[in-house]
MDTraj code that builds the backbone (N, CA, C; nanometers):
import mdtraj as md
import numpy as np

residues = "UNK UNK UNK UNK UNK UNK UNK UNK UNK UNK UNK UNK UNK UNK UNK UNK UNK UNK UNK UNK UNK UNK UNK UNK UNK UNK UNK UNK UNK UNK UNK UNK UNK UNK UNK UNK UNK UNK UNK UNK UNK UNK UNK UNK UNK UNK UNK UNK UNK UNK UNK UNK UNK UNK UNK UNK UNK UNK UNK UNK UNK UNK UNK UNK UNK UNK UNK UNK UNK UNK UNK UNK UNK UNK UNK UNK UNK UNK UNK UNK UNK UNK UNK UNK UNK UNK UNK UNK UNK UNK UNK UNK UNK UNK UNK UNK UNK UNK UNK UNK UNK UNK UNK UNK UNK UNK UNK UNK UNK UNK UNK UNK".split()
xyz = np.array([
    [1.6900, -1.9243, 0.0742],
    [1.7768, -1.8086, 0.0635],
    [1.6913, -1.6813, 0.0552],
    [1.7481, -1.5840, 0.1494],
    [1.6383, -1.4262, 0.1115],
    [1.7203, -1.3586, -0.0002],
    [1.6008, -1.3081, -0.0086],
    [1.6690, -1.2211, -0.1444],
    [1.6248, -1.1022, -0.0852],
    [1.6718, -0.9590, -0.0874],
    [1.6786, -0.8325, -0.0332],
    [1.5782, -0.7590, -0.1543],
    [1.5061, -0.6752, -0.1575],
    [1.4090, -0.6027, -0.2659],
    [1.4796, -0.4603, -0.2384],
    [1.4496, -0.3907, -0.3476],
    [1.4478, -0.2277, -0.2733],
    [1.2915, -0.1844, -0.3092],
    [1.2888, -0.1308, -0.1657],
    [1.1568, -0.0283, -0.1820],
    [1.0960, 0.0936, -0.2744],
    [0.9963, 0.0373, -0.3226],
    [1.0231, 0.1998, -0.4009],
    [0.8284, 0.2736, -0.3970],
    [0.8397, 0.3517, -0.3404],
    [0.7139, 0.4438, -0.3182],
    [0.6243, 0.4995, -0.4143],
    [0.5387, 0.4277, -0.5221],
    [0.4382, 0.5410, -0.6341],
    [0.4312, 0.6300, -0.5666],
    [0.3958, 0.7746, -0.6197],
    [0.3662, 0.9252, -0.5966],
    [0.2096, 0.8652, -0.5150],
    [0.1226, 0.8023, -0.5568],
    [-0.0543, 0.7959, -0.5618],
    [0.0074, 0.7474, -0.4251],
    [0.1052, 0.6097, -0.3808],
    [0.1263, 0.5679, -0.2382],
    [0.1491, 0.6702, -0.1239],
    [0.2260, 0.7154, -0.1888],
    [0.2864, 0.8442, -0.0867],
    [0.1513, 0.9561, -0.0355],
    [0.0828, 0.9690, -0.1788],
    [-0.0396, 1.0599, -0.1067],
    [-0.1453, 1.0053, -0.0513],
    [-0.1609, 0.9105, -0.0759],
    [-0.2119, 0.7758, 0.0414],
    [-0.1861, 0.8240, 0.1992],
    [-0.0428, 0.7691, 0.1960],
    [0.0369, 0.8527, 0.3677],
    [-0.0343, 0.9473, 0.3654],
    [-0.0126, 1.0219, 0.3126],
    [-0.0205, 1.1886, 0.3597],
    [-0.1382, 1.1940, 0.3751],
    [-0.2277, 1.1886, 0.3177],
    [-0.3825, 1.2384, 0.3436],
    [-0.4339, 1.1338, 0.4694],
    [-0.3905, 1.0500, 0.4831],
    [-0.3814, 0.9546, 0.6384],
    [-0.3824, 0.9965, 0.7372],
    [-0.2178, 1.0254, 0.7582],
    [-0.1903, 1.1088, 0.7941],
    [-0.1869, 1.2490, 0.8523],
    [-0.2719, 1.3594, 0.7604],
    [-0.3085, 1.4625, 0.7729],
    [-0.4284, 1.4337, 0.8502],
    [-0.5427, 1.3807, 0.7775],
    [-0.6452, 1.3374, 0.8397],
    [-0.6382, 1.3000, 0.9998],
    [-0.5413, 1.1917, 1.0231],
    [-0.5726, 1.1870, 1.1669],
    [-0.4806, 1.3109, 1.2977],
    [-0.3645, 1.3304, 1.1662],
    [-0.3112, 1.4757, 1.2719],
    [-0.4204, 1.5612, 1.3292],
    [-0.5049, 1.5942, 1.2536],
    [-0.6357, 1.7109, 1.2955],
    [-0.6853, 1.7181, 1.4287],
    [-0.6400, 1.5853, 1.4714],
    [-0.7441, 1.5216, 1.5811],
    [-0.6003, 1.5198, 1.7019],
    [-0.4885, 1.4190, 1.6511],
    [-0.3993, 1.3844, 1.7256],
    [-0.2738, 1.4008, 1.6801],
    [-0.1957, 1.4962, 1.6512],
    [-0.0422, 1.5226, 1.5565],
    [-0.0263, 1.3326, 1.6585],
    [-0.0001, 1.3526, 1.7651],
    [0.0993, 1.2139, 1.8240],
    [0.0346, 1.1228, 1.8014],
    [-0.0789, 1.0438, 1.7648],
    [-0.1418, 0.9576, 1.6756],
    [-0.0882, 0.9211, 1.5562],
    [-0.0842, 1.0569, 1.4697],
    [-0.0465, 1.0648, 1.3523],
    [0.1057, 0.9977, 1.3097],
    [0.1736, 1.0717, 1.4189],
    [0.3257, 1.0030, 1.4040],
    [0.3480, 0.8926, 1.4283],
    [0.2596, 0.8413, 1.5842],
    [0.2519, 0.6456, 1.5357],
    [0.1926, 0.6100, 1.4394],
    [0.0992, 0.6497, 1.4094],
    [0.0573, 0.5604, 1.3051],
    [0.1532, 0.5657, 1.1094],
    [0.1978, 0.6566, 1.1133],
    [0.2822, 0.7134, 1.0234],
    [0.4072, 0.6093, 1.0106],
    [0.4431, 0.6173, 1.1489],
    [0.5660, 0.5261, 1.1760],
    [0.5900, 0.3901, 1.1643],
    [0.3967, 0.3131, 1.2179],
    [0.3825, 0.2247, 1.2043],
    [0.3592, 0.1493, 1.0736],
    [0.2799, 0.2774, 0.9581],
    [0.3099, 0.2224, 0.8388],
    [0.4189, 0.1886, 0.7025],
    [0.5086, 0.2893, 0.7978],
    [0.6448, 0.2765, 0.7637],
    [0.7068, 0.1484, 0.7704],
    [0.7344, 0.1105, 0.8870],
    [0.8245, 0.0247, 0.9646],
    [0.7592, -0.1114, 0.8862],
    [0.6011, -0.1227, 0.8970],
    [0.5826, -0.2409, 0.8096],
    [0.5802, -0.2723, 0.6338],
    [0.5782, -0.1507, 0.5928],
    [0.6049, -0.1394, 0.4628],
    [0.7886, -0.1906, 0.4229],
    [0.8654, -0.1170, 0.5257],
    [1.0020, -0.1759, 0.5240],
    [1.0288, -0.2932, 0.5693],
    [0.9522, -0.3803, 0.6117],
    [0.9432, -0.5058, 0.6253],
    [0.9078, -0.5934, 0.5090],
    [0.8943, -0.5300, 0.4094],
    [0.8928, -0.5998, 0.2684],
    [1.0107, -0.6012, 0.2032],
    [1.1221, -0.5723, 0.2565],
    [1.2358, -0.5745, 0.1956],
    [1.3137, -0.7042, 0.1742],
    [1.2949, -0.7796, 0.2469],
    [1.3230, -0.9433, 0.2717],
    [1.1856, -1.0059, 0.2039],
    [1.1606, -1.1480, 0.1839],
    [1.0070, -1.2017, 0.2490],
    [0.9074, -1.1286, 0.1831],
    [0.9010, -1.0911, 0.0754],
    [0.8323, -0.9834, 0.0388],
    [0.6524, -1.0848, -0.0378],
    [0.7217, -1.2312, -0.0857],
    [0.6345, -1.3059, -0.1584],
    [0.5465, -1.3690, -0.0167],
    [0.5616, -1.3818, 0.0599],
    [0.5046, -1.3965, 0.2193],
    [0.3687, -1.3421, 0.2199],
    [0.3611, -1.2002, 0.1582],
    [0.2010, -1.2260, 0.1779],
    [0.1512, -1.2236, 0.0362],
    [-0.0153, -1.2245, 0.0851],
    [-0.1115, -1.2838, 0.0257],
    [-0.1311, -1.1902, -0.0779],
    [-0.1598, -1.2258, -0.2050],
    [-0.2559, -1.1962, -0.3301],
    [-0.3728, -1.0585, -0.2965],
    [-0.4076, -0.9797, -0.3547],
    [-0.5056, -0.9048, -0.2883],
    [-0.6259, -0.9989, -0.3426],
    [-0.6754, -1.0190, -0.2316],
    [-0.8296, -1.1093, -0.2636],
    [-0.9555, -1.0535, -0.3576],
    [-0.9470, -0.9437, -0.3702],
    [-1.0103, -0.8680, -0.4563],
    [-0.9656, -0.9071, -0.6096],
    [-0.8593, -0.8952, -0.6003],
    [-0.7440, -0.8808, -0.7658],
    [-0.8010, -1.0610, -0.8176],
    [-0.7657, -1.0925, -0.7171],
    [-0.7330, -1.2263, -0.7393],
    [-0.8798, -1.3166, -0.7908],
    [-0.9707, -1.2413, -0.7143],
    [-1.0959, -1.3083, -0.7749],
    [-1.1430, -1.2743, -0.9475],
    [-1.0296, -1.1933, -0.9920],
    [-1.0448, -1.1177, -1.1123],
    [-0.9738, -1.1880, -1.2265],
    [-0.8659, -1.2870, -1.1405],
    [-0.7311, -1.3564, -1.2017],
    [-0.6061, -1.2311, -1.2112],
    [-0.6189, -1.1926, -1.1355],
    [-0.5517, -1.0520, -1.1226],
    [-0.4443, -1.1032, -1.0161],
    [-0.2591, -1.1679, -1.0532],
    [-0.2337, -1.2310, -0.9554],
    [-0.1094, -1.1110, -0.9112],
    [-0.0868, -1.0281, -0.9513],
    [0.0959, -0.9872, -0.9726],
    [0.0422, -0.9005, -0.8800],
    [-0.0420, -0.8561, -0.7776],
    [-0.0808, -0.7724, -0.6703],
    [-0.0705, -0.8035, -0.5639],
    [0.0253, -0.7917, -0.4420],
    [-0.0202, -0.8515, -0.3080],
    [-0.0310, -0.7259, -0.1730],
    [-0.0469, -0.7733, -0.0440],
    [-0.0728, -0.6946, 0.0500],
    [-0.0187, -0.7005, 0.1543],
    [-0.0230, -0.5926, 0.2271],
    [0.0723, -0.6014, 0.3574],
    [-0.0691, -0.5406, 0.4639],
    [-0.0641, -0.6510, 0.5727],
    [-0.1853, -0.5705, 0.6772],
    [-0.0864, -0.4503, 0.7669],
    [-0.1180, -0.3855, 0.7767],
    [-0.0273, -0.2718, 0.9178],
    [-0.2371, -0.2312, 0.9731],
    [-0.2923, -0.3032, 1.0685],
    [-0.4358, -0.2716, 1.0775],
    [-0.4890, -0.1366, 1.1114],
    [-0.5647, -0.0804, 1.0379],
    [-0.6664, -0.1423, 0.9819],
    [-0.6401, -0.0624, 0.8058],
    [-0.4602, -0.0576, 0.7877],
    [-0.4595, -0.0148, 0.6421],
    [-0.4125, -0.1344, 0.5926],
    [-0.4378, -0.1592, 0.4184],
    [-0.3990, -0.2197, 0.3302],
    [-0.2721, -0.1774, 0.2570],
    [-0.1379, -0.2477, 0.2522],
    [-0.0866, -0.2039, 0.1698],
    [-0.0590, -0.2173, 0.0875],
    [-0.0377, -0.2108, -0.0286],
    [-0.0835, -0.3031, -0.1750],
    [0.0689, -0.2779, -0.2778],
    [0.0873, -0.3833, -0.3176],
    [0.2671, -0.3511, -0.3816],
    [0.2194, -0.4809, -0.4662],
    [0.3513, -0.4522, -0.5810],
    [0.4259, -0.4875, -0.6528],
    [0.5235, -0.5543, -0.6730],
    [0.5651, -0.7026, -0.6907],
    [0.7095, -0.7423, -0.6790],
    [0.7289, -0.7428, -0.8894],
    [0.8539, -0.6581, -0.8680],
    [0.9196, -0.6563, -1.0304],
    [1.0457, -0.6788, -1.0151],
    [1.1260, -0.7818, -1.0375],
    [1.2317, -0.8272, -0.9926],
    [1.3257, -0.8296, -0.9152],
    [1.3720, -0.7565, -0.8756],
    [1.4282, -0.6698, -0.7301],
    [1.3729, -0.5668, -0.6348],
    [1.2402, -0.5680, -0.7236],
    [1.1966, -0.3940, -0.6420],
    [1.0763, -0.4526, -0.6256],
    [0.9861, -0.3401, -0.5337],
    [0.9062, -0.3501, -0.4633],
    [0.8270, -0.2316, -0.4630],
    [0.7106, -0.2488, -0.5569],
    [0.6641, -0.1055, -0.5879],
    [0.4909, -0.0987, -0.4886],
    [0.5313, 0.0314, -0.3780],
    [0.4067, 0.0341, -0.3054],
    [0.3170, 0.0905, -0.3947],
    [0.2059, 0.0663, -0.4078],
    [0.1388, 0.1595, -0.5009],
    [-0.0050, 0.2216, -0.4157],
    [-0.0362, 0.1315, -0.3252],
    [-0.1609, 0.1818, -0.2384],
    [-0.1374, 0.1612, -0.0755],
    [-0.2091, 0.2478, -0.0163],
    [-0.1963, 0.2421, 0.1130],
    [-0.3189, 0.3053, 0.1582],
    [-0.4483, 0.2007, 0.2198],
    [-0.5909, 0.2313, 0.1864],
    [-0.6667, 0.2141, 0.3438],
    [-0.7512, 0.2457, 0.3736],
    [-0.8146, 0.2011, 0.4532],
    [-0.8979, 0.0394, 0.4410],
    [-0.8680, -0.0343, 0.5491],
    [-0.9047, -0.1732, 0.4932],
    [-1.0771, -0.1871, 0.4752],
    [-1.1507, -0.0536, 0.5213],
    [-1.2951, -0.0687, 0.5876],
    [-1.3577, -0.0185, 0.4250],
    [-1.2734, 0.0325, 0.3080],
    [-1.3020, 0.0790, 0.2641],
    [-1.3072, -0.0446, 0.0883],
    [-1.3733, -0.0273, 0.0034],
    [-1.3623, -0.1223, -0.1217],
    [-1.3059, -0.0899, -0.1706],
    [-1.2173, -0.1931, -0.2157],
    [-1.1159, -0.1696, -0.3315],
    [-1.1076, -0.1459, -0.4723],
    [-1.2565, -0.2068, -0.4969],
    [-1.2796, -0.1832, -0.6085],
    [-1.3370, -0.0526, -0.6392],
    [-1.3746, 0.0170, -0.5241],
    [-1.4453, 0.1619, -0.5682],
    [-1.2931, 0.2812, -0.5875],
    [-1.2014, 0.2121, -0.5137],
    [-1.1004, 0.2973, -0.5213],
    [-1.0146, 0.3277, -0.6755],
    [-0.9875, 0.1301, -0.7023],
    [-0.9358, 0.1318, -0.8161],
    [-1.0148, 0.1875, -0.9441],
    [-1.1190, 0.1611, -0.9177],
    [-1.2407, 0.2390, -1.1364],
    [-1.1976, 0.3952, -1.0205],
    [-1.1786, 0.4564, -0.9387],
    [-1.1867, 0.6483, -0.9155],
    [-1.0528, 0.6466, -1.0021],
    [-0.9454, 0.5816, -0.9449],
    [-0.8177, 0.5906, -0.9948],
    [-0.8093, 0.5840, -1.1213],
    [-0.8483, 0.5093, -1.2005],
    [-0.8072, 0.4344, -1.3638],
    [-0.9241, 0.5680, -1.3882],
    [-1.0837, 0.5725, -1.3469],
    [-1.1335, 0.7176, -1.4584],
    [-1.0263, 0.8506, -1.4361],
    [-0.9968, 0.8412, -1.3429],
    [-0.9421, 1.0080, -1.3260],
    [-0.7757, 1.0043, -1.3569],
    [-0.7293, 0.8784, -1.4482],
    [-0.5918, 0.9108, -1.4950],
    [-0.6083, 0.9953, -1.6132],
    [-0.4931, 1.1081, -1.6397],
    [-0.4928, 1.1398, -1.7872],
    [-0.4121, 1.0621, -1.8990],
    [-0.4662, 1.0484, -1.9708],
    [-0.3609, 1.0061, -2.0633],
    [-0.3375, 1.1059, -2.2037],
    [-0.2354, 1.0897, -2.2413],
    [-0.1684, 1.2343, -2.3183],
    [-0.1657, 1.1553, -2.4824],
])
top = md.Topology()
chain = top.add_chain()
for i, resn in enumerate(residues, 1):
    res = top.add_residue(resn, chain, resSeq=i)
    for name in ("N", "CA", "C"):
        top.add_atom(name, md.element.get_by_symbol(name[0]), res)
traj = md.Trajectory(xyz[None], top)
């Protein structure tokens, strides 16, 4: 039986897109919009089927399991399943380490 998720976008995901995005507009706005589109369309493909993919292999070598990924090539997209929802939280270049991304992220949060 499928079960339907709703999507839901972190702020950090979204500026993920955008700086992507922006980045390759510079060069090609019509690049930009496929590729924009394309990470769309497969991110909304997590709405069904969402446990389908894989663990992030990184996380996982950590015992780090509640993380998985979506390929759209050559980005990573990295989500969340929390009971009905589906929280994107990264959207990365795959050429790039994950682990250098995640310690930038966790030093440069504030906490109040």
């Amino acid at each position: 039986m499928n079960q339907n998720h709703e999507i839901i976008w972190a702020i950090s995901a979204e500026n993920d897109l955008r700086e992507i995005i922006d980045y390759i507009a510079t060069d090609s706005p019509a690049n930009a919009l496929k590729i924009f589109q394309k990470i769309k369309k497969k991110a909304s493909s997590l709405y069904t089927m969402s446990e389908r993919c894989r663990i992030v292999p990184e996380l996982k070598d950590q015992g780090i399991m509640q993380y998985r990924e979506l390929i759209a090539p050559p980005w990573r997209i990295i989500f969340r399943i929390a009971e009905m929802k589906i929280y994107i939280l990264l959207v990365i270049d795959s050429r790039q380490n994950i682990e250098d991304i995640l310690l930038k992220r966790l030093v440069n949060i504030d906490i109040e």
